[in-house]
C-alpha positions as CSV (number, residue, x, y, z in Angstrom):
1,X,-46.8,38.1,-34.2
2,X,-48.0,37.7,-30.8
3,X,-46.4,34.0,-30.4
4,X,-42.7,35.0,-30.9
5,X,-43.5,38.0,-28.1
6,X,-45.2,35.2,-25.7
7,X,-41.8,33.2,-25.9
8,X,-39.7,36.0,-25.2
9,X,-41.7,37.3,-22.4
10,X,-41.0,33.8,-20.6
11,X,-37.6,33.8,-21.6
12,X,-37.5,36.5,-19.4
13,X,-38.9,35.3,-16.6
14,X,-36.9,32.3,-16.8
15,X,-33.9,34.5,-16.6
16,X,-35.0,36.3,-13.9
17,X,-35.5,32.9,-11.4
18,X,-32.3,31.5,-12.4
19,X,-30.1,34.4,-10.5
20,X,-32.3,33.8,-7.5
21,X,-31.2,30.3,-7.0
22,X,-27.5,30.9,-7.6
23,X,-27.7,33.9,-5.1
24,X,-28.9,31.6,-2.1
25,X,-26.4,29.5,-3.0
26,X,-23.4,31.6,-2.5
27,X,-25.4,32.8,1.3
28,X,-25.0,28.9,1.8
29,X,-21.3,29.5,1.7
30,X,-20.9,32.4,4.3
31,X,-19.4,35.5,4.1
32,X,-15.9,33.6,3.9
33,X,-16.9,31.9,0.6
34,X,-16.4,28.5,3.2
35,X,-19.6,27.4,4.3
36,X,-17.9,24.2,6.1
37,X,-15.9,27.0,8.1
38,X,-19.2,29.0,8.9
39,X,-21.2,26.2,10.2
40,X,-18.0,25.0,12.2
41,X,-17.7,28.2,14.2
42,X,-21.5,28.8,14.8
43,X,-21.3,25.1,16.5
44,X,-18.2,26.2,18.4
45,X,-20.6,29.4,19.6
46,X,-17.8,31.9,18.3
47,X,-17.4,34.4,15.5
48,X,-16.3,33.0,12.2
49,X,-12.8,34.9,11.9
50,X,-11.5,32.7,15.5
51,X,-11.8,29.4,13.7
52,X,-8.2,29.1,13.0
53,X,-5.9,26.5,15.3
54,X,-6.3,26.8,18.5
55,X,-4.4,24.8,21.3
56,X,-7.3,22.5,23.2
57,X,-7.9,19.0,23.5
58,X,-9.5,16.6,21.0
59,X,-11.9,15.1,23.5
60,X,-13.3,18.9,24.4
61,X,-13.6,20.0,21.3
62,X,-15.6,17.0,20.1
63,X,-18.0,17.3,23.4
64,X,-18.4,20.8,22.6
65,X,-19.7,19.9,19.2
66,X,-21.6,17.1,20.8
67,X,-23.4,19.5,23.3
68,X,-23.9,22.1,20.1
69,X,-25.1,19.6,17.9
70,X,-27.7,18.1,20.8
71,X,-29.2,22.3,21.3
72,X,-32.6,22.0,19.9
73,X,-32.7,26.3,20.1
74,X,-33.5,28.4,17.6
75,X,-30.9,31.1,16.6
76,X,-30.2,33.4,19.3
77,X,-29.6,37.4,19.1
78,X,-26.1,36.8,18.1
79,X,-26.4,34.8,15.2
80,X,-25.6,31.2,16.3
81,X,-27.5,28.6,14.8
82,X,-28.1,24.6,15.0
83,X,-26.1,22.7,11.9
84,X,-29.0,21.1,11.1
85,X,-31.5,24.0,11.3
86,X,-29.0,25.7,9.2
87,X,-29.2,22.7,6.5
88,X,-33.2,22.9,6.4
89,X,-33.5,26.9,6.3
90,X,-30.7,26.5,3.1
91,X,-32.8,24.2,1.3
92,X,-36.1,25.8,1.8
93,X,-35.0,28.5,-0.2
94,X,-34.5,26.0,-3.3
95,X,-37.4,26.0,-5.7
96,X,-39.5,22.5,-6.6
97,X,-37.3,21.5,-9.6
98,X,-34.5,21.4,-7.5
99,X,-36.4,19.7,-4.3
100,X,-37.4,17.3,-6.8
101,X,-34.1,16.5,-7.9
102,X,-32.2,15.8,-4.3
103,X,-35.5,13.8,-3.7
104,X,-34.5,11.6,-6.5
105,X,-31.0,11.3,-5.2
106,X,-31.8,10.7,-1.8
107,X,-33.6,7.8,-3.3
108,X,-30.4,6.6,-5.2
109,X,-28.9,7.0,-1.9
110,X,-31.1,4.9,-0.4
111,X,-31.0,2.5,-3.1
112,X,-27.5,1.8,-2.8
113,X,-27.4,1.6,1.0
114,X,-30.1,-1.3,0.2
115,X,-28.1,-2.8,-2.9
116,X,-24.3,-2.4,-0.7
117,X,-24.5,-4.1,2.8
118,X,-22.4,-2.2,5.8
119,X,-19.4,-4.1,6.7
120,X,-21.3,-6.4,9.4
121,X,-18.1,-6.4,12.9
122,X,-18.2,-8.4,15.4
123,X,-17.7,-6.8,19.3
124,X,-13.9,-7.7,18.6
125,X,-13.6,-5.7,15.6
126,X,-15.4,-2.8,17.1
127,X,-13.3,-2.8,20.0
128,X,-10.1,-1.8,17.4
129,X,-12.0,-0.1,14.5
130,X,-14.5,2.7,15.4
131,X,-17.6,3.4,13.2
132,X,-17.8,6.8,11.6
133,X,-21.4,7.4,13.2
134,X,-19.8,6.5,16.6
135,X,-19.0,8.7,19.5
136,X,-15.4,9.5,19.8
137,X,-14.4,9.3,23.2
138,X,-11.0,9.9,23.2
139,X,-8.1,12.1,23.9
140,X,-6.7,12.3,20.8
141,X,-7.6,11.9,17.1
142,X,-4.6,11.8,15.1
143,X,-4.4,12.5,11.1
144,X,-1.7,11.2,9.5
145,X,-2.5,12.4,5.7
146,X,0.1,13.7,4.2
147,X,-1.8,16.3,2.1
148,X,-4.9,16.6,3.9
149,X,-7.1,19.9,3.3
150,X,-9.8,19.1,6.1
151,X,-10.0,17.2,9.8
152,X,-12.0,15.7,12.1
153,X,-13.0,19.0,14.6
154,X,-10.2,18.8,17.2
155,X,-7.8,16.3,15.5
156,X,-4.3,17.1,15.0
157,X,-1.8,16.1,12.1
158,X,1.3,14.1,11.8
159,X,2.2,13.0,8.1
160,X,3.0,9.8,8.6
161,X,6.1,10.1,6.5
162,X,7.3,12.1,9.8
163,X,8.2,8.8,11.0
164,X,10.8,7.5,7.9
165,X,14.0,8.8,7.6
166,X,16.1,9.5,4.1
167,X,16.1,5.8,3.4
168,X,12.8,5.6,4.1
169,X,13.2,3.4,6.6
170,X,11.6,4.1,10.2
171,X,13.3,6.3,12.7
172,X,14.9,5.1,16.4
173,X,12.2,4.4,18.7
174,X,13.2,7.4,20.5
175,X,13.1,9.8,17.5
176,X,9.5,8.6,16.9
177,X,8.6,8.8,20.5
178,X,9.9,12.1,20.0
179,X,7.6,13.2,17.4
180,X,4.3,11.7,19.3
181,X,5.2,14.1,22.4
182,X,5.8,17.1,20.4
183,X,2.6,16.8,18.7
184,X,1.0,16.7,22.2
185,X,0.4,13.0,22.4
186,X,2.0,10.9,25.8
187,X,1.6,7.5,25.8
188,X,-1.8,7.5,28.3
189,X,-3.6,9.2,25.8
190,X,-6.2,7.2,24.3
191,X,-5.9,7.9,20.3
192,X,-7.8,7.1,17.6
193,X,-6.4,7.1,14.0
194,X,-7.5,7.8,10.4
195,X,-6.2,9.4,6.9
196,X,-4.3,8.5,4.2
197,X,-1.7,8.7,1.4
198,X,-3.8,10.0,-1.9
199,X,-0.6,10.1,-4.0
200,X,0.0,6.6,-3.1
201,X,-3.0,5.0,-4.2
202,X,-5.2,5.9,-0.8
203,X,-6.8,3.5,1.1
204,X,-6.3,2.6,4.9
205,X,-2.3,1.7,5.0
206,X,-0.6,4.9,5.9
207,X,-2.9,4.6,9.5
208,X,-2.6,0.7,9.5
209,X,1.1,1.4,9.7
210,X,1.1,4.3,12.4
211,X,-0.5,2.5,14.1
212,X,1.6,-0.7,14.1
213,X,4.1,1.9,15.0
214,X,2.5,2.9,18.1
215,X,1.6,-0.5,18.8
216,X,5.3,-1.4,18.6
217,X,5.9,1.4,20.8
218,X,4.0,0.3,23.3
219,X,0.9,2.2,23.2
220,X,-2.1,0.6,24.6
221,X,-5.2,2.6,23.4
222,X,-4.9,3.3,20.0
223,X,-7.9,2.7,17.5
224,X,-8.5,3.3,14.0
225,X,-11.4,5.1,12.2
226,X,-13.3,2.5,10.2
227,X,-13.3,5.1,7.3
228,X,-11.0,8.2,6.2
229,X,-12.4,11.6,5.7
230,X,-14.4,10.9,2.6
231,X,-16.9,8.7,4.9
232,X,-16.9,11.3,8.1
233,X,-18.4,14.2,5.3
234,X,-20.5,11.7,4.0
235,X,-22.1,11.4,7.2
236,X,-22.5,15.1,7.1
237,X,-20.5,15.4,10.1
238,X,-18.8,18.7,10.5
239,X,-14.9,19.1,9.6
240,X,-12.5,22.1,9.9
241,X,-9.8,23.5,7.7
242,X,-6.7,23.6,10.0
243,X,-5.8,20.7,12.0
244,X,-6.0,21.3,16.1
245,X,-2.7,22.1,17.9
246,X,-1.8,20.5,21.2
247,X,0.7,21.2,24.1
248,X,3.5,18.9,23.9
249,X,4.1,15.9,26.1
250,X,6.8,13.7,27.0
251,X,5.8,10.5,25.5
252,X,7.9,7.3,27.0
253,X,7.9,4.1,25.1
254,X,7.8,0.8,25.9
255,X,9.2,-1.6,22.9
256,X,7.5,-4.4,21.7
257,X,9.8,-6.1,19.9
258,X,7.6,-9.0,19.1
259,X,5.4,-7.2,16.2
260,X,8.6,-6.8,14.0
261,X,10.1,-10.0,12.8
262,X,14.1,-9.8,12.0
263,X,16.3,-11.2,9.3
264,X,17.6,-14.0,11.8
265,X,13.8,-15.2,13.0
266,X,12.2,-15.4,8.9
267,X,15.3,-17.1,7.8
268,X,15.3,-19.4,11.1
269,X,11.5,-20.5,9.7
270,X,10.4,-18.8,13.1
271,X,6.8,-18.6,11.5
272,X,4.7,-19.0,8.3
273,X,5.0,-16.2,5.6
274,X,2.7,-14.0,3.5
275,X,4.0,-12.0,0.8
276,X,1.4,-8.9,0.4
277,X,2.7,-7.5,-2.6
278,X,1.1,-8.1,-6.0
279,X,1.6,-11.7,-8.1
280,X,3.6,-10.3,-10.1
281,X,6.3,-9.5,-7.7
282,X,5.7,-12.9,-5.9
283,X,6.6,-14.1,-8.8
284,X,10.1,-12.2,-9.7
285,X,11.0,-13.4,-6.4
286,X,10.2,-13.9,-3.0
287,X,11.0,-15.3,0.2
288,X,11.2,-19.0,0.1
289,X,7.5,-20.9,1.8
290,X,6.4,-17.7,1.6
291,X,2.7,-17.5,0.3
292,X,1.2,-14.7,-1.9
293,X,-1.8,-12.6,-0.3
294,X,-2.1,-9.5,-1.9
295,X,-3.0,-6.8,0.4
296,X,-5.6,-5.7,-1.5
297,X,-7.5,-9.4,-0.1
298,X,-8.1,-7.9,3.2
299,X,-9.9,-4.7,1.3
300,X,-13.5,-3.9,0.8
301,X,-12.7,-0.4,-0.8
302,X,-10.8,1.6,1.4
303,X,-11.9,-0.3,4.3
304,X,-10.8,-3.3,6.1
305,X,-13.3,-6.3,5.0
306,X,-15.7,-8.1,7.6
307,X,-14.7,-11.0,10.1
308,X,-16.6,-13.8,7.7
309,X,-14.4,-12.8,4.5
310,X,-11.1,-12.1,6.6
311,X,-11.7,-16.1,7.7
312,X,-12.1,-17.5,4.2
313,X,-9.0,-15.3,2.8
314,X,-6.7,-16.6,6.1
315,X,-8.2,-20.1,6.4
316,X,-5.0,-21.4,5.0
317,X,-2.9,-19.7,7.7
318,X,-2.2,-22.2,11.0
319,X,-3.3,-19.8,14.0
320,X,-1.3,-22.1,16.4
321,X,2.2,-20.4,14.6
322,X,3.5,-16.6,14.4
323,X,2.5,-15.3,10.8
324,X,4.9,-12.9,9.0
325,X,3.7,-10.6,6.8
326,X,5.8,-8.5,4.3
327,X,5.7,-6.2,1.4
328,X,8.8,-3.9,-0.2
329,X,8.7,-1.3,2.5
330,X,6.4,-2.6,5.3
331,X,4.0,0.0,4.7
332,X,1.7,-1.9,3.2
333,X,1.9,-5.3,4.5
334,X,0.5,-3.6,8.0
335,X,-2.8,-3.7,6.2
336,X,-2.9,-7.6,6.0
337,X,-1.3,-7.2,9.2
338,X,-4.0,-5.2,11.0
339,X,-6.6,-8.0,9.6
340,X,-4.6,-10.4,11.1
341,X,-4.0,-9.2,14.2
342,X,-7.8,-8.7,14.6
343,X,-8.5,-12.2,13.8
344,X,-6.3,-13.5,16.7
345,X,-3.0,-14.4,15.2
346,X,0.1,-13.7,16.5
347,X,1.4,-11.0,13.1
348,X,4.8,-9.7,12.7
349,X,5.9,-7.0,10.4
350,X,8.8,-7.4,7.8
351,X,10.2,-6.2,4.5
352,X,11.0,-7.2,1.5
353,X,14.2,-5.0,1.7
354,X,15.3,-5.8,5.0
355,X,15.7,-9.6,3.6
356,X,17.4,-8.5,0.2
357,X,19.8,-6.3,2.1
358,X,20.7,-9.3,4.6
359,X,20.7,-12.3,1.9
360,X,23.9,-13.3,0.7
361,X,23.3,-12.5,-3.6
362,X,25.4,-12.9,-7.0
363,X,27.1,-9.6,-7.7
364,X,26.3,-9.9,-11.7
365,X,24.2,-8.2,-13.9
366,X,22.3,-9.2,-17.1
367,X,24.2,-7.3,-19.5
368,X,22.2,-8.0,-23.0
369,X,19.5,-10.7,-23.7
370,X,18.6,-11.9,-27.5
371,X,16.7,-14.3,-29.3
372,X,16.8,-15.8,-32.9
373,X,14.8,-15.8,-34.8
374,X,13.0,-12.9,-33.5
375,X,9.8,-12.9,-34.7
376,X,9.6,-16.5,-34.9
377,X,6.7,-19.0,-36.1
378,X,5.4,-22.1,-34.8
379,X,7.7,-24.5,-34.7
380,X,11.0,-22.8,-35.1
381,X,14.1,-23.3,-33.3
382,X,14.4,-19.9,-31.7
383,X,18.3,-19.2,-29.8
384,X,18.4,-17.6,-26.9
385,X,21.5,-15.6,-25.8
386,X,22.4,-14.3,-22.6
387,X,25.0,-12.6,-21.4
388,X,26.3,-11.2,-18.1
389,X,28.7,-8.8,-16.4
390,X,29.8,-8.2,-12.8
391,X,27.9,-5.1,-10.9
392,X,30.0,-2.1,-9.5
393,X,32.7,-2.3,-7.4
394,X,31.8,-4.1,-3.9
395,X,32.0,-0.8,-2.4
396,X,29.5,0.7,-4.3
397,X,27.7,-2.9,-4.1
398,X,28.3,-2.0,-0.1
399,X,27.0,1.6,-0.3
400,X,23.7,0.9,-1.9
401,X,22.8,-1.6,0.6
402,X,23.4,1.1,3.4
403,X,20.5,3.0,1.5
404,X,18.6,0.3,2.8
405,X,20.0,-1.2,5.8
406,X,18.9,1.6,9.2
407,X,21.9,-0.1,11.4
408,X,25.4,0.0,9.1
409,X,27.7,-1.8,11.4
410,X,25.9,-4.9,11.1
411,X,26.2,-4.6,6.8
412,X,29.1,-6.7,6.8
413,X,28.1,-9.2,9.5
414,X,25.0,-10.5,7.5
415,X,25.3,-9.4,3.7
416,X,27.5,-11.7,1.7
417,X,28.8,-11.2,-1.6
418,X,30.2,-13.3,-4.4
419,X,32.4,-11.4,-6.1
420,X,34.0,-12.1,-8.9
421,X,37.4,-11.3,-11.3
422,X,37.9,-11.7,-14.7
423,X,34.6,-12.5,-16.4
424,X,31.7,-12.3,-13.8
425,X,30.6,-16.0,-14.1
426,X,33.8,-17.5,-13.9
427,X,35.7,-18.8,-11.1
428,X,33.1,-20.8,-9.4
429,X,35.3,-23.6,-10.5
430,X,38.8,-24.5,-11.8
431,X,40.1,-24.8,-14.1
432,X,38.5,-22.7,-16.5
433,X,37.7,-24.1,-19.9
434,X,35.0,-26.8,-20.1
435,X,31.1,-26.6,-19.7
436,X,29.7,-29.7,-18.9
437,X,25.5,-29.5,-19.5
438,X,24.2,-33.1,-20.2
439,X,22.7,-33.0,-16.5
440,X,19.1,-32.9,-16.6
441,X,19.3,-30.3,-13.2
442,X,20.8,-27.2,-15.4
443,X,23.5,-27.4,-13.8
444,X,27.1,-25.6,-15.9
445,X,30.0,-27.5,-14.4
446,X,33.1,-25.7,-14.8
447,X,36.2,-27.6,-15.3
448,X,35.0,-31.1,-14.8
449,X,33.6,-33.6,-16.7
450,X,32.0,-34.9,-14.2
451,X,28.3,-34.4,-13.3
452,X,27.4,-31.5,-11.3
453,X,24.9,-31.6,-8.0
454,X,22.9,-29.4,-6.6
455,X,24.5,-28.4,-3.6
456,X,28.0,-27.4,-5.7
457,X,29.2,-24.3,-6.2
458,X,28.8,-24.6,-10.3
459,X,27.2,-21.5,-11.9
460,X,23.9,-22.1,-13.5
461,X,21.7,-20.5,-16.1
462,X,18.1,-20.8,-17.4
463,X,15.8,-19.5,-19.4
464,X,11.9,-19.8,-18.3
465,X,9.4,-18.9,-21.2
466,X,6.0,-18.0,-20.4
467,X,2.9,-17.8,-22.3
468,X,0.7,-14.5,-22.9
469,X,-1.6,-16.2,-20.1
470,X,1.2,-16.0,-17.5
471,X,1.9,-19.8,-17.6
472,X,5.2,-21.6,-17.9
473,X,5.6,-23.2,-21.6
474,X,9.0,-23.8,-21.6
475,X,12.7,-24.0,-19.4
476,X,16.0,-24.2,-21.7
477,X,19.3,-25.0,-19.8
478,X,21.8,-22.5,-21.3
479,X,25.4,-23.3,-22.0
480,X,28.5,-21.5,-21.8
481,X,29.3,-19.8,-24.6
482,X,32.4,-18.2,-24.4
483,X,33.6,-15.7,-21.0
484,X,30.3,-14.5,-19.9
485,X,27.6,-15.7,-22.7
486,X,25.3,-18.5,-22.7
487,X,22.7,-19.7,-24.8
488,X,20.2,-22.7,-25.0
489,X,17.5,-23.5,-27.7
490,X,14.0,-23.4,-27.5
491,X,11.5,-25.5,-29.8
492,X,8.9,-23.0,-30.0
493,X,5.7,-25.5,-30.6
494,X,3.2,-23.3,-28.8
495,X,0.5,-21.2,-30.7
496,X,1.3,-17.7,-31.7
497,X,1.5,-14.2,-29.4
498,X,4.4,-12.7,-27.6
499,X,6.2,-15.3,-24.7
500,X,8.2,-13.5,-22.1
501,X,12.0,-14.7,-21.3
502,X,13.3,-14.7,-17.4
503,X,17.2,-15.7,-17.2
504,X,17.7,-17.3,-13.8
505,X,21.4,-17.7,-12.6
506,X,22.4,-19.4,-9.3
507,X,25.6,-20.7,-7.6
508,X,24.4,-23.4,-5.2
509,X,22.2,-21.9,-2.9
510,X,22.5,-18.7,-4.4
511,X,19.5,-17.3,-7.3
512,X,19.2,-14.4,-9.2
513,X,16.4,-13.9,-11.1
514,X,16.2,-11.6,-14.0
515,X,12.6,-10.9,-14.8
516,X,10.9,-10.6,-18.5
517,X,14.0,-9.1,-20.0
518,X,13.5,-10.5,-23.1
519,X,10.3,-10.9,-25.6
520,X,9.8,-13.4,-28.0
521,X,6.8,-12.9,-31.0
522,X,6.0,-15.9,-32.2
523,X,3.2,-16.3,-35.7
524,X,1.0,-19.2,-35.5
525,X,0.9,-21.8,-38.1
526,X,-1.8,-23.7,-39.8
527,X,0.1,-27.0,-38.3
528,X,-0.3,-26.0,-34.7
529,X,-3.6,-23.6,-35.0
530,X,-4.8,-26.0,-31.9
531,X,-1.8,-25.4,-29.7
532,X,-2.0,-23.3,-26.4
């Protein structure tokens, strides 16, 4: 009998420690319920309910912080207190178990800062990108999160989207100049830069591109933080809820118009060309030379990576020539950009839309796309049909490119576009009637039974098969059907799994790629078990 009372009785007293703990850790909080907020304002020297935005620079409030943080006092009459002496009265209050237990993650911490290296910089990197631990000397810190629910004491907030318009293509020079002045920003301020878009995947783009932004506007002192806001609390640096608010300024640019590349200098070969968007939209089509580095190559996280592994990723890239980089919007490709620009190259910024919307294109569409037998097995003779259509009317054809195109009196200076009547394919020769495929170039000769070149206007159609691996297994010429159809056999000898089909139709010069639109299941057979 006297056991069971023994375990109740320290049952109790179990339950009476536990309420202790949790209470000190709602005091760690402040009357507020925010302890970041509380801690903020004693550093400030003010009472907790004046922390909202007020209207002061971002290089005093960080040396009032800096002055705060360096006071050594005790707490005073009125309540104010160091951060740190704060911290260590908090965590006195915690009981062994729990001491124990942030010992043993300090020593994970510690582990990992021994297992994961810092990003070694050189004095030029440092010079551009500013270390978390560093001090901040500078007028301005700008966030440009879009979504961001705590800053950098003192910094103020433009959402970098602030800076696209509808099309989502960047505003005048003037209208962003605009925005920089009313957020309190002229162009002698020295800024430094950090956020980022969490929706959008995160890491360091949405500040590579603002600024490349200011860059191209002229402004000379503009960093970036080499980290976002994850990094800054990680350091146990202090941060605020409400971004800082700044009397505005008139902010005059001064265009640089050699950090964006146009249509007329990338299709002039005016420099060598990266494509930063993934392989997989290299490879549905891209700018011709261009070669494919991924943006995510110049990352170590969410940061940009270190000098040593910048130079092995860029080694293939000719410093001596202007390097254009490019990805769908732009955003993105100012990432690579950035890296490149610290290495010493001379980078310019581009799209991917920009050079669609100026390229003259086929005004088809891939209407339907078959195969049979479909499944197939090893072996089979597999049919693959295609057939096309024209797109919308060229004024509809007209008015989707203005979506992309900023400047619309120049659309029909540099956009051409085949159009078509009658059956979409036809009419890139005459007469009409005869389909002429014996060349070994894929080339469909209309009217003529003579053989086709290269350089003619003849409509041409292929089918590229690709393995599950990615590779290319196969390439059928296709032949005119009737109107608008084609088709072209495939000898499926390859080993079994699903092949993806890409129709590829081009009028001389001209090439439209239609990407995995069709997929082909093929079953493996004893007689070609060692194919593939």
């Amino acid at each position: 009998m006297l056991k069971p009372i023994i375990i109740v009785l320290v049952l109790l007293a179990v339950a009476f420690q536990v309420p202790s703990v949790n209470a000190e850790c709602q005091a760690c909080k402040g009357t507020d319920g925010d302890w970041t907020k509380t801690a903020t304002a004693f550093l400030e020297g003010k009472p907790v309910e004046e922390t909202g935005p007020i209207v002061y620079t971002a290089k005093v409030a960080r040396q009032g912080y800096e002055a705060q943080n360096s006071d050594d006092s005790s707490d005073d009459a009125e309540g104010s207190s160091n951060f740190d002496a704060s911290v260590k009265d908090d965590s006195a209050a915690v009981d062994s178990s729990d001491a124990a237990a942030e010992d043993s993650s300090n020593a994970a911490a510690e582990d990992k800062d021994i297992n994961e290296a810092p990003i070694q910089r050189s004095d030029n990197f440092d010079r551009v990108l500013v270390p978390v631990s560093a001090d901040l000397n500078a007028d301005v810190m700008l966030d440009i999160s879009p979504t961001a629910t705590e800053y950098i004491p003192g910094a103020i907030n433009i959402n970098y989207e602030s800076f696209l318009g509808k099309d989502k293509r960047l505003k005048s020079a003037s209208e962003m100049a605009k925005i920089l002045g009313e957020a309190g920003i002229s162009q002698d301020n020295s800024v430094v830069i950090y956020g980022e878009c969490r929706p959008c995947g995160g890491g360091p783009s949405a500040a590579t591109y603002v600024y490349w932004i200011m860059k191209y506007l002229g402004h000379e002192d503009v960093r970036l933080l080499d980290g976002g806001i994850d990094d800054w609390v990680e350091a146990r640096r202090p941060t605020e809820t409400s971004p800082a608010v700044l009397p505005q300024k008139n902010y005059v640019p001064t265009i640089k118009p050699e950090l964006l590349a146009t249509y007329e200098f990338v299709k002039n070969g005016g420099g060598q060309i990266v494509d930063a968007r993934s392989l997989d939209q290299f490879a549905a089509g891209s700018i011709p030379e261009a070669v494919n580095i991924p943006y995510e190559e110049v990352l170590d996280g969410k940061r940009i990576k270190g000098e040593e592994d910048l130079e092995y990723i860029f080694s293939g890239i000719d410093r001596d020539e202007p390097v254009i980089v490019y990805t769908d919007t732009g955003v993105k490709a100012t990432m690579p950009w950035f890296a490149l620009t610290l290495m010493g190259y001379d980078a310019r910024l581009y799209s991917w839309q920009d050079w669609l919307a100026n390229e003259p294109k086929l005004n088809i569409s891939l209407k339907d796309a078959n195969a049979n037998p479909n499944p197939a097995k090893t072996g089979d003779v597999v049919k693959i049909t295609a057939v096309f259509q024209e797109e919308a009317e060229l004024q509809q054809t007209q008015q989707s490119v203005e979506e992309i195109v900023e400047v619309e009196d120049t659309l029909n200076e540099n956009m051409t576009v085949l159009t078509v009547k009658g059956c979409a394919t036809c009419g890139f020769g005459s007469p009409q009637g005869f389909a002429d495929i014996s060349s070994d170039t894929g080339i469909v000769q209309i009217g003529s039974k003579g053989k086709a070149s290269a350089s003619d206007n003849s409509f041409r159609c292929i089918a590229k098969i690709t393995s599950p691996s990615g590779e290319e297994v196969g390439r059928v010429i296709m032949k005119r059907i009737s109107g608008d159809e084609f088709a072209g056999i495939w000898n499926a000898n390859v080993a079994g799994g699903d092949y993806d089909v890409s129709i590829v139709a081009s009028v001389g010069d001209l090439t439209k790629t239609f990407a995995n639109v069709l997929e082909i299941e093929i079953a493996g057979s004893s007689k070609y078990k060692n194919l593939g």
